[in-house]
C-alpha positions in Angstrom: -24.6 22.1 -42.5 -21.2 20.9 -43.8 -19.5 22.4 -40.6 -21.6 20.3 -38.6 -21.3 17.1 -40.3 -17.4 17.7 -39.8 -17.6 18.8 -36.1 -20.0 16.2 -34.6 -18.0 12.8 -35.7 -14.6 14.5 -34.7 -16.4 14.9 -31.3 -17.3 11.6 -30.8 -13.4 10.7 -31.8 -11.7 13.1 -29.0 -14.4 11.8 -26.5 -13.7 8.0 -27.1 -9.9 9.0 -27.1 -10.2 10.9 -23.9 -11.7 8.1 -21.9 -10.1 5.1 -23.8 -6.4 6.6 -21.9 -5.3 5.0 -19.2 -4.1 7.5 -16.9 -2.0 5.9 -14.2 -2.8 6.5 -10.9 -0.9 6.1 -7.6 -2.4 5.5 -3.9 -0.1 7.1 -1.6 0.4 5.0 1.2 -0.7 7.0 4.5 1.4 6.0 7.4 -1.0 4.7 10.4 0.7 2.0 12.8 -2.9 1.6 14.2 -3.4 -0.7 10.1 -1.3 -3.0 12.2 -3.1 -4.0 14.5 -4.2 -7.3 13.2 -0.3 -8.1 13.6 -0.4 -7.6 17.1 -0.9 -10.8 18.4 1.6 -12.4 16.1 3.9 -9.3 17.1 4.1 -10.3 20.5 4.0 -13.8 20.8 4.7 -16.8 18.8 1.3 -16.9 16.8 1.3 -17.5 13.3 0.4 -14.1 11.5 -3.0 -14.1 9.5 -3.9 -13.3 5.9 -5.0 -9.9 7.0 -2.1 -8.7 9.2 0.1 -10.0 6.2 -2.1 -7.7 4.1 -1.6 -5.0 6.1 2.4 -5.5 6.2 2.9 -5.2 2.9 0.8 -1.7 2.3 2.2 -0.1 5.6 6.1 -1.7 4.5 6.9 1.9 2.9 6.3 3.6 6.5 8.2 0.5 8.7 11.7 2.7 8.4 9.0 6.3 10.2 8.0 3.2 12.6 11.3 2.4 13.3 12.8 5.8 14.0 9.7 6.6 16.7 11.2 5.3 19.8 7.5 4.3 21.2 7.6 2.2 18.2 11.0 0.8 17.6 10.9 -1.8 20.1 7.8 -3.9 18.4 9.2 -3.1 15.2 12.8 -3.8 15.7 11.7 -7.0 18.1 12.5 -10.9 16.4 8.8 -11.7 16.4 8.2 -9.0 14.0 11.4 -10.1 11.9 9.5 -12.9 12.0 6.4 -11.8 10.9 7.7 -10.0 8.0 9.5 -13.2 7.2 6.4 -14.9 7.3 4.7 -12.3 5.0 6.9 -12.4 2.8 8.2 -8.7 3.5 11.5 -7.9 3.1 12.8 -6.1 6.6 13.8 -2.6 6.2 17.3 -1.4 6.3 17.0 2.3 7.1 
């Protein structure tokens, strides 16, 4: 009976331990050029971008140096509008 007594509350305090850490996470970002496409129309001409291209920009900025080295892609993302569009964002233009 003892044993038990003993056993149960030490239970309960590695449980509430166990859940109570905060076990940091990370979202790897998975490169897709197709996110930007609510960029597009502020990529290629002189149209403000929007809160949700902006968005996108910043969680795709860790793949803009992969975008860069595919040459089907280097031309939008190496063009001014989309210096422009990162400048707009807020997003600082890769040097890769």
């Amino acid at each position: 009976m003892m044993n038990k007594l003993f056993v149960f509350p030490l239970v309960v305090v590695v449980a509430l331990l166990v859940m109570s850490t905060n076990v940091p996470t990370s979202s790897a970002v998975t490169c897709n050029v197709l996110e930007l496409a609510p960029c597009l129309a502020a990529m290629t001409s002189p149209a403000p971008p929007s809160r949700a291209c902006c968005t996108k920009l910043r969680e795709q900025k860790p793949c803009l140096c992969q975008y860069k080295k595919d040459p089907t892609l280097r031309g939008y993302v190496d063009s001014p509008n989309a210096r422009r569009v990162a400048s707009t964002c807020g997003v600082a233009f890769p040097t890769c």
